[in-house]
Legacy VTK file of the C-alpha trace (Angstrom):
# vtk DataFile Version 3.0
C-alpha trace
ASCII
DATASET POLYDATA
POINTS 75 float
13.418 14.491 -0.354
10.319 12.675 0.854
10.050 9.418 2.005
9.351 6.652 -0.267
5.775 5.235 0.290
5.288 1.137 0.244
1.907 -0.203 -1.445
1.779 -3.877 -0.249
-0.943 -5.435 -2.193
-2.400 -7.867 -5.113
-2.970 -7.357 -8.465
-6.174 -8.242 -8.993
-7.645 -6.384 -6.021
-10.015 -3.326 -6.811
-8.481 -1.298 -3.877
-4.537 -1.539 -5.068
-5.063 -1.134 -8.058
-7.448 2.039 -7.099
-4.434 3.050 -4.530
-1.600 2.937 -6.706
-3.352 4.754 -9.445
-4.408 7.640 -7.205
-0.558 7.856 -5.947
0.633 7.495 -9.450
-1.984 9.928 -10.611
0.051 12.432 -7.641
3.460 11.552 -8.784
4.091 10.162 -5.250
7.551 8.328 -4.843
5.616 4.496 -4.465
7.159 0.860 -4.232
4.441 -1.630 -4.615
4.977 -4.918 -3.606
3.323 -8.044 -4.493
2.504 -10.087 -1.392
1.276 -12.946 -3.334
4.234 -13.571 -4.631
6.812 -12.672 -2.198
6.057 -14.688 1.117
8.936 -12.348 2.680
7.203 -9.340 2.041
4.251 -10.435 3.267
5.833 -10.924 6.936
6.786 -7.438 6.053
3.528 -6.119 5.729
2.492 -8.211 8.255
4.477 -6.303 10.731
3.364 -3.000 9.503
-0.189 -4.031 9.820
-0.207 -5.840 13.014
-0.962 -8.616 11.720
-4.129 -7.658 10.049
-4.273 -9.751 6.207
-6.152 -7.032 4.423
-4.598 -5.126 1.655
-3.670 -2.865 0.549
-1.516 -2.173 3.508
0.199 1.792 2.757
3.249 2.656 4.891
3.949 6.415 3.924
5.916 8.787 6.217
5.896 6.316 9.014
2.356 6.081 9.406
-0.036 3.065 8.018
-2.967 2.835 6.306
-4.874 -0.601 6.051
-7.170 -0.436 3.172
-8.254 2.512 0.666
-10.825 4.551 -0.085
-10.022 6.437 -2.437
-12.918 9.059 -2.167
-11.221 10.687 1.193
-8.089 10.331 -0.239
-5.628 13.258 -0.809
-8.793 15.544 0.861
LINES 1 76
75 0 1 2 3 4 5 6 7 8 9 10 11 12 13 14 15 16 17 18 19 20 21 22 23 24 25 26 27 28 29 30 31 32 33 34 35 36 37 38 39 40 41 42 43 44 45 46 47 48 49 50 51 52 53 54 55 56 57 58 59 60 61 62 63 64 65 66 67 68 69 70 71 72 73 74
């Protein structure tokens, strides 16, 4: 069973919401997780990202993506 793959984001960003619909549109296995709202989860994402406060942050079979763009994506 494959991993499941972590969206950090926010809502009203163009590139989450373009992220988790292309994974969604895949039936991929995805947690999203606010980090607006949940200050924990952004020192989460923090660490996955290196510190880098740009989202969304995508952590999917151990390897991370910062950003999307979503017209390379599943190529």
């Amino acid at each position: 069973m494959a991993e499941k793959i972590l969206i950090f984001g926010k809502d009203a960003w163009p590139y989450t919401r373009a992220a988790r619909e292309a994974y969604a549109k895949e039936n991929k296995d995805v947690e999203y997780i606010k980090v607006a709202s949940h200050s924990d989860q952004l020192d989460v994402m923090l660490k996955h990202s290196n510190g880098v406060r740009k989202v969304p942050v995508i952590v999917e079979g151990g390897k991370v993506t910062i950003g999307f763009d979503g017209g390379t994506w599943g190529v």
